[in-house]
C-alpha positions as CSV (number, residue, x, y, z in Angstrom):
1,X,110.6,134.5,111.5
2,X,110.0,132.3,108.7
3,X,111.6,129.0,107.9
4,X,112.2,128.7,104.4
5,X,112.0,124.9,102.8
6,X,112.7,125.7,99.5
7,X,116.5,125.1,100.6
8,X,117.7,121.1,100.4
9,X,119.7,121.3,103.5
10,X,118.0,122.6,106.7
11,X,120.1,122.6,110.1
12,X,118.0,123.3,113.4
13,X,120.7,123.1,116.6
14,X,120.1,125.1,119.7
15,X,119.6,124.3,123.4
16,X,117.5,121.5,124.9
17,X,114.0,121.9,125.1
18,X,113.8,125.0,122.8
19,X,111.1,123.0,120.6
20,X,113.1,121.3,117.5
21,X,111.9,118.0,117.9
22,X,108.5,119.6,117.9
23,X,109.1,121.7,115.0
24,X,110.4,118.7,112.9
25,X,107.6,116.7,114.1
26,X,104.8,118.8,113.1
27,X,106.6,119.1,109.4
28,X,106.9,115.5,108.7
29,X,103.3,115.1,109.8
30,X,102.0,117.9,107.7
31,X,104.4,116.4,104.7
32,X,103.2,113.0,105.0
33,X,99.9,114.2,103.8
34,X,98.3,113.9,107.4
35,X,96.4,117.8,106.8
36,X,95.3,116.2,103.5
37,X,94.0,113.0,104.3
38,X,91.9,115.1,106.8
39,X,89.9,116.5,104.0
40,X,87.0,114.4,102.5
41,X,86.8,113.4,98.7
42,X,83.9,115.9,97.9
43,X,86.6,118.9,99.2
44,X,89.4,117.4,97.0
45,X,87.2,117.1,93.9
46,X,86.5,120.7,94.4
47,X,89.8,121.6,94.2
48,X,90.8,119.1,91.9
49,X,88.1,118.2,89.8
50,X,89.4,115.1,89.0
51,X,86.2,113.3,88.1
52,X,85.6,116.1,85.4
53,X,89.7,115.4,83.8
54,X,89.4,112.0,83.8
55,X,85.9,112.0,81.3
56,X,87.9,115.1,79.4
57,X,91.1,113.3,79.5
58,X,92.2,117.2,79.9
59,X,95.0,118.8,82.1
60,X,92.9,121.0,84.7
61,X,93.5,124.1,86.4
62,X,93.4,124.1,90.6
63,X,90.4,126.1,92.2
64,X,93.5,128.1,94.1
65,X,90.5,130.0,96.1
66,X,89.0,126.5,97.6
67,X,92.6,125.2,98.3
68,X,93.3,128.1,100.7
69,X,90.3,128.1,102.1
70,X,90.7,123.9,103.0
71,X,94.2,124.0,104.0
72,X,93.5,127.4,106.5
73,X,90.6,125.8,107.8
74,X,92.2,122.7,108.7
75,X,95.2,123.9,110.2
76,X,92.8,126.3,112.0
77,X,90.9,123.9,113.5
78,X,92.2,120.9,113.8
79,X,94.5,121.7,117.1
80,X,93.3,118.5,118.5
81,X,94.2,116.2,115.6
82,X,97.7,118.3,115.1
83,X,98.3,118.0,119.4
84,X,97.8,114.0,119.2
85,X,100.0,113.8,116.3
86,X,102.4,115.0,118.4
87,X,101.8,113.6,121.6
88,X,101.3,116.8,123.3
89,X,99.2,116.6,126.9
90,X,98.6,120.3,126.4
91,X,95.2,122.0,126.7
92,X,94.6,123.5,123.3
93,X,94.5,126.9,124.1
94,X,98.0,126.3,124.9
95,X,98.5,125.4,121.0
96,X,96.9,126.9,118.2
97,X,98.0,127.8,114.4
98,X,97.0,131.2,112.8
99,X,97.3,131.1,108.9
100,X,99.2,135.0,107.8
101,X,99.2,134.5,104.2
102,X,96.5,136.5,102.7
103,X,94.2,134.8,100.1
104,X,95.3,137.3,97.3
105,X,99.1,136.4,98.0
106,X,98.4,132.8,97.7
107,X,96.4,132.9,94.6
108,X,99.0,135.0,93.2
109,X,101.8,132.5,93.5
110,X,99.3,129.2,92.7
111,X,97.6,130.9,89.1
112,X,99.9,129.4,86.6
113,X,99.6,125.7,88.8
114,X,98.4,122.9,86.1
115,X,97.4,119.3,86.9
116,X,97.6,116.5,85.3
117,X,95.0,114.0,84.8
118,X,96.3,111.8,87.0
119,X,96.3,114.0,89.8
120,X,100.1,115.1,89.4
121,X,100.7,119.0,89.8
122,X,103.0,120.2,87.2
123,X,105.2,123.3,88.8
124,X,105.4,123.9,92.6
125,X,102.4,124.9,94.6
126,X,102.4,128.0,96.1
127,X,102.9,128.6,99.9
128,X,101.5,129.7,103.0
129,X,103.0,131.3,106.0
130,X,101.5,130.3,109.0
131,X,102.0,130.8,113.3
132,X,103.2,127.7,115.3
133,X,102.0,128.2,118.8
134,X,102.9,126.2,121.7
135,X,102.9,126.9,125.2
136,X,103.8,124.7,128.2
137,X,104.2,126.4,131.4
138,X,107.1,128.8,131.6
139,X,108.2,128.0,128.0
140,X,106.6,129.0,125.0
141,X,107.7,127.8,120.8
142,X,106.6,131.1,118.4
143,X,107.2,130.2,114.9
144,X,106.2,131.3,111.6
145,X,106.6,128.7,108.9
146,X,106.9,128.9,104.6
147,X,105.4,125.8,103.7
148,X,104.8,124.6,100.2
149,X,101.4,122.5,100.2
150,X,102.2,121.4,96.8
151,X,104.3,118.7,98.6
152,X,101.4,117.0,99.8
153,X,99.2,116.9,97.0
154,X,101.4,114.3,94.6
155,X,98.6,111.7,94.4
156,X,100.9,109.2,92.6
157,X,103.9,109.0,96.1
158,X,106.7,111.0,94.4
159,X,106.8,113.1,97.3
160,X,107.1,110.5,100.2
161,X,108.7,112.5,103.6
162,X,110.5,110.5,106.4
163,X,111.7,111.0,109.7
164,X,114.4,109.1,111.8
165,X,113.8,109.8,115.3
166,X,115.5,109.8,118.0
167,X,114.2,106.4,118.9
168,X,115.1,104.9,116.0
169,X,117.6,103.1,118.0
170,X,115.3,100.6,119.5
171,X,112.5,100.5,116.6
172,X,113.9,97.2,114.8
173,X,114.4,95.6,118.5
174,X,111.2,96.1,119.7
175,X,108.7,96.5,117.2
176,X,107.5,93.0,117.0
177,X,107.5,92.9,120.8
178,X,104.8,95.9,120.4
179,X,103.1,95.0,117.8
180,X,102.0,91.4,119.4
181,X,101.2,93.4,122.7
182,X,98.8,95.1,120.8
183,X,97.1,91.9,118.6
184,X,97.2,90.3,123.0
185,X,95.4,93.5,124.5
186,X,94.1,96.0,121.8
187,X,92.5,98.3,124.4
188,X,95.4,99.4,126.2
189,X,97.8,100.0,123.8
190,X,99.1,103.4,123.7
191,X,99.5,105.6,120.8
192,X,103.0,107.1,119.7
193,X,103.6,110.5,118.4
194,X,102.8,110.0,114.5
195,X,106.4,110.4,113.6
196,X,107.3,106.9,115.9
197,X,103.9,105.6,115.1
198,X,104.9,105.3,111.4
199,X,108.9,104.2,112.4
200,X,107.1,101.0,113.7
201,X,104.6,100.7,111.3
202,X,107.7,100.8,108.5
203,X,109.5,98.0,111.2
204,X,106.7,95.6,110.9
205,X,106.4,95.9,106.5
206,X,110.2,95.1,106.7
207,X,109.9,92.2,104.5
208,X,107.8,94.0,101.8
209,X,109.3,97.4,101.5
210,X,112.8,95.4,101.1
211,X,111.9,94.8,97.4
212,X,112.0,98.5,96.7
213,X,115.0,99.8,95.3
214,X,116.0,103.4,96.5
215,X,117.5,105.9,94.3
216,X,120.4,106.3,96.5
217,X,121.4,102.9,97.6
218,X,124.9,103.0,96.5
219,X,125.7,104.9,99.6
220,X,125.1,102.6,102.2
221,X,128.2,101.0,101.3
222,X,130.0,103.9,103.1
223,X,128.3,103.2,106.3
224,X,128.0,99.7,106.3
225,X,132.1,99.2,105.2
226,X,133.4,102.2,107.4
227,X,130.9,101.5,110.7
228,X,129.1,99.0,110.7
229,X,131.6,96.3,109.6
230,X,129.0,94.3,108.0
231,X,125.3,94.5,105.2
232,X,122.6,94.9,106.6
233,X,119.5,92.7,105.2
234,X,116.0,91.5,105.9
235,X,115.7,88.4,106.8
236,X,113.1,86.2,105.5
237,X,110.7,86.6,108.3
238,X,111.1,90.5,108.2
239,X,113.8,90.7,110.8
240,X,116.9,92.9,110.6
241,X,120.2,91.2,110.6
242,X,123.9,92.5,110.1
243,X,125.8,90.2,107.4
244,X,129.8,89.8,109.1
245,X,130.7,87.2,107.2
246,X,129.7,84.5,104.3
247,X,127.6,82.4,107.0
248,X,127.0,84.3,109.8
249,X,124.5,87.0,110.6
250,X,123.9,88.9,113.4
251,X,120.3,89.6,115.1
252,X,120.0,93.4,115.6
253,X,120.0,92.4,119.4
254,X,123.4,91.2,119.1
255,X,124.6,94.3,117.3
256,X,126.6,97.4,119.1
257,X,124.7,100.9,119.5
258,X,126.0,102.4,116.3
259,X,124.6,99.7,114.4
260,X,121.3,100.0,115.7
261,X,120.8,103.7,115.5
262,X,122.2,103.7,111.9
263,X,120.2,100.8,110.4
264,X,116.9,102.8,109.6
265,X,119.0,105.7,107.7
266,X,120.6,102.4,105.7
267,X,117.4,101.3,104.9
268,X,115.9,104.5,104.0
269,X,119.0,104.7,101.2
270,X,118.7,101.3,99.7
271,X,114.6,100.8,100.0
272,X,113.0,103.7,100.7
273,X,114.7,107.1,99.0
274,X,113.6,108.7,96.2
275,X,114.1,111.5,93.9
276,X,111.3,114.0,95.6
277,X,111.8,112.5,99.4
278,X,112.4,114.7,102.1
279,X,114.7,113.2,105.1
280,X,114.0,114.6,108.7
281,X,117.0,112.9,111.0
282,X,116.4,113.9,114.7
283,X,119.9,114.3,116.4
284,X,122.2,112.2,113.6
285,X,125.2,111.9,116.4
286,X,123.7,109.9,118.8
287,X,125.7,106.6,119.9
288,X,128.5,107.6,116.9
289,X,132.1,108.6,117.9
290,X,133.3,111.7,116.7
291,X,135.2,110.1,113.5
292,X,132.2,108.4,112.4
293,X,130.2,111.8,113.2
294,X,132.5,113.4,110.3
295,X,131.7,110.4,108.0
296,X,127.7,111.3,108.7
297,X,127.9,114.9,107.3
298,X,130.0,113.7,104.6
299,X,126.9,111.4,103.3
300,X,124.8,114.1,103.9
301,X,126.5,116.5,101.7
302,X,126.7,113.6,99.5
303,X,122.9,112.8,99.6
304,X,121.8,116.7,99.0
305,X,124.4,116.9,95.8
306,X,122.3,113.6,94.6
307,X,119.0,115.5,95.0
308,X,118.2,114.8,98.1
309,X,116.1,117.1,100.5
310,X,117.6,116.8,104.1
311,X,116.3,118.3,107.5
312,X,118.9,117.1,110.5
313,X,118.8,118.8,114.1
314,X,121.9,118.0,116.0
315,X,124.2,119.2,118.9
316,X,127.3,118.0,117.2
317,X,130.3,120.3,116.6
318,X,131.7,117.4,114.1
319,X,128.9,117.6,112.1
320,X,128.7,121.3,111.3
321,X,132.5,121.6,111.5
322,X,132.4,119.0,108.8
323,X,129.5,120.9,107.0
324,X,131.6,124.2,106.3
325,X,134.6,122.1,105.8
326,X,132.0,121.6,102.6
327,X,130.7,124.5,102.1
328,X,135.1,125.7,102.2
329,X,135.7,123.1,99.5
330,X,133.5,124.3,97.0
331,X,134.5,128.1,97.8
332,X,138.2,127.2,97.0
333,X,136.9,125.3,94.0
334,X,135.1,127.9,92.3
335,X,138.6,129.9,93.0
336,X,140.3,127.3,91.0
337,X,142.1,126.2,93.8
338,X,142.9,122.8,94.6
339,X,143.8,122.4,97.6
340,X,140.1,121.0,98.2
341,X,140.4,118.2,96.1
342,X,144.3,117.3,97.5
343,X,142.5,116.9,100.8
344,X,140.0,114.3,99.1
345,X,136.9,117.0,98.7
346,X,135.2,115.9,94.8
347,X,132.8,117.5,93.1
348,X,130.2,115.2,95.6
349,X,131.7,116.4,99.1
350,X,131.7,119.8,98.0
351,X,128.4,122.2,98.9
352,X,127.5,125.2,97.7
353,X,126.1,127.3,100.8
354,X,123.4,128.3,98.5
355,X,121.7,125.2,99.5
356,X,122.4,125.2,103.3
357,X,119.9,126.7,106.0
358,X,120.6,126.6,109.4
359,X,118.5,128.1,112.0
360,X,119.1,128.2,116.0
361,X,116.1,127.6,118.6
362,X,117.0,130.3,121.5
363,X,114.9,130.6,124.6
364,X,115.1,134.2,126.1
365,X,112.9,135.6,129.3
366,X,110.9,131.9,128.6
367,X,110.0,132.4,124.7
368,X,111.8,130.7,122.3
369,X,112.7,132.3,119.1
370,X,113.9,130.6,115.8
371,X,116.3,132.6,114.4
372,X,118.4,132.1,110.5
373,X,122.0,132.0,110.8
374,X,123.8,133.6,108.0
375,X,125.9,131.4,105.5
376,X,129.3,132.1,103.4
377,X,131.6,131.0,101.5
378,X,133.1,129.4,104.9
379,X,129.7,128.4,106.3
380,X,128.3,129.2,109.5
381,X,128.9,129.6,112.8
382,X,126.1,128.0,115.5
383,X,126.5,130.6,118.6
384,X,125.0,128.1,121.4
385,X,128.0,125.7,120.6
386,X,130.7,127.7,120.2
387,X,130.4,129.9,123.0
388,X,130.2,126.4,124.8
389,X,133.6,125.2,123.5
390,X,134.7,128.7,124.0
391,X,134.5,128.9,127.6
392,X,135.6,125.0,128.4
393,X,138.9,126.0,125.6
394,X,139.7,129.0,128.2
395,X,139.4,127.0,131.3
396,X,141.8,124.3,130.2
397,X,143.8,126.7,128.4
398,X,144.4,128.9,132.4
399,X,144.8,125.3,134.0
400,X,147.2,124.2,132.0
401,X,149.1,127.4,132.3
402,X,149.0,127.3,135.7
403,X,149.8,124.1,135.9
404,X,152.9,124.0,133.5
405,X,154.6,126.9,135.6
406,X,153.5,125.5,139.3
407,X,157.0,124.4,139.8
């Protein structure tokens, strides 16, 4: 199958160790310019030739023919690099990419791409479609992936991709605790997956990346008024502290579980988003009761109506419910209805399914397959939880029966 990232809002939900933490993984890397930084200057000036536009001071065309040719050969063969990225203990014959995209397809949908002179592509790159294979004993991950490499060649950061994983929780509380293990004993600290490795990295510049000024800070608000219960700042040594009152602050060690797993998405909004980002959230439910679940997708449909790209993989019935409870608003608003808006759905909690793709890992005979789930005008339906509240519904709903008419 192919997973299409041309859509703002992606949704991956499925069973437990089908691979979505893996698949997210491996796109943040690959968007945070990790394939590209692989290739050396002499490669990028051949595909760039941007000694040659900065004499000319002229836009230049890209050498479409030498880009395919890099980005196939490192995805090729750089299983190792993409396998520690990841973390993966796997022998790489268990793990391998195979580029499908033909060079005549790809130069087709790059010919019209323009740069300018410094290094800025003007219209979209084209894509590639490529194999994602992982095995690990019994279970094995088969995807194929549409990827735009355009994303990764904005020399000047206005495409800057981040992920919130599922550690995020205890980044800000240990970080520092990590980071002067390593200055104490360099040789035997271990490395992280790259998506945690940069989580810390962003922990520790705290203090720096706190004078940035993200595009969509006036959210946090909303998370900080309904859940949190308190601003969350930087102190002046870099540490994160929750604000309850005029003169007192909270360490993030003295904060509840919610706090701590939602502090890096505040951040993100007030220092660190931007017009062309790209937000990866692994499992956005975790330590939040179900009300404040609700609240989450309510951001997020706020956040892609902003123009902001989101990827989220969850478990959480709230959070899709609250998703086609969307995707239902704007339906009944394009009907002129307005009943929508009476239940407190504006024009900013309203999404149009046109920009919604979910997909669903299933594992089958011990393959995994990533399938699309189709979208309406009342959403979508995510088979691996309903059938799960399905079958718990009709076991109360016989207990209770028998129950009510024992006597």
């Amino acid at each position: 199958m192919e997973i299409d990232f041309s859509k703002p809002f992606m949704i991956f939900s499925g069973d437990n160790g089908t691979g979505k933490t893996y698949a997210a993984s491996l796109l943040f890397s690959m968007l945070d310019n990790v394939f590209l930084k692989l290739l050396t200057c002499k490669e990028l000036d051949e595909v760039f030739q941007p000694t040659k536009m900065l004499k000319s001071g002229e836009d230049g065309k890209i050498n479409c023919d030498k880009l395919y040719d890099l980005v196939k050969r490192n995805l090729s063969s750089e299983k190792e690099i993409i396998a520690r990225l990841l973390d993966l203990n796997i022998p790489t014959d268990k793990f391998g990419i195979e580029v499908l995209t033909t060079n005549e397809q790809f130069a087709e949908d790059v010919k019209q791409m323009e740069v300018n002179v410094g290094g800025l592509i003007k219209k979209r790159a084209g894509s590639l479609v490529y194999n994602l294979r992982r095995s690990l004993g019994t279970s094995e991950v088969d995807i194929l992936w549409k990827a735009d490499f355009g994303c990764g060649l904005f020399f000047d950061g206005r495409w800057k991709s981040h992920m919130l994983t599922a550690e995020r929780g205890g980044i800000y509380t240990f970080s520092k605790e990590i980071a002067v293990g390593r200055l104490r004993n360099p040789d035997s600290a271990r490395s992280y997956p790259y998506p945690i490795g940069m989580s810390l990295a962003h922990a520790e510049d705290l203090k720096r990346l706190k004078e940035n000024q993200g595009c969509l800070a006036d959210l946090c608000p909303e998370i900080e008024d309904e859940v949190l219960h308190g601003k969350l700042k930087v102190g002046d040594e870099g540490e994160v502290l929750l604000s309850v009152s005029d003169n007192q602050d909270l360490s993030i060690n003295q904060v509840a579980s919610a706090v701590k797993t939602l502090s890096p998405l505040v951040f993100y909004l007030r220092h660190l988003s931007g017009y062309c980002s790209f937000l990866i959230i692994d499992e956005p439910e975790l330590n939040l009761h179900p009300k404040n679940q609700v609240l989450l997708a309510k951001l997020f449909v706020k956040m892609v109506n902003a123009g902001a790209k989101l990827l989220i993989s969850t478990h959480s019935d709230y959070i899709i419910r609250e998703i086609n409870n969307a995707v239902m608003a704007h339906s009944l608003t394009n009907l002129g209805d307005e009943a929508a808006q009476a239940k407190g759905y504006d024009k900013s909690l309203c999404l149009d399914p046109e920009q919604l793709a979910p997909y669903i890992f299933e594992e089958s005979k011990g393959k995994v397959k990533v399938r699309p789930l189709e979208v309406d005008n009342f959403g979508f339906s995510m088979p691996s939880i309903d059938e799960t509240i399905d079958k718990q519904n009709e076991v109360t709903n016989e207990f209770y029966e028998l129950l009510k008419y024992a006597h």
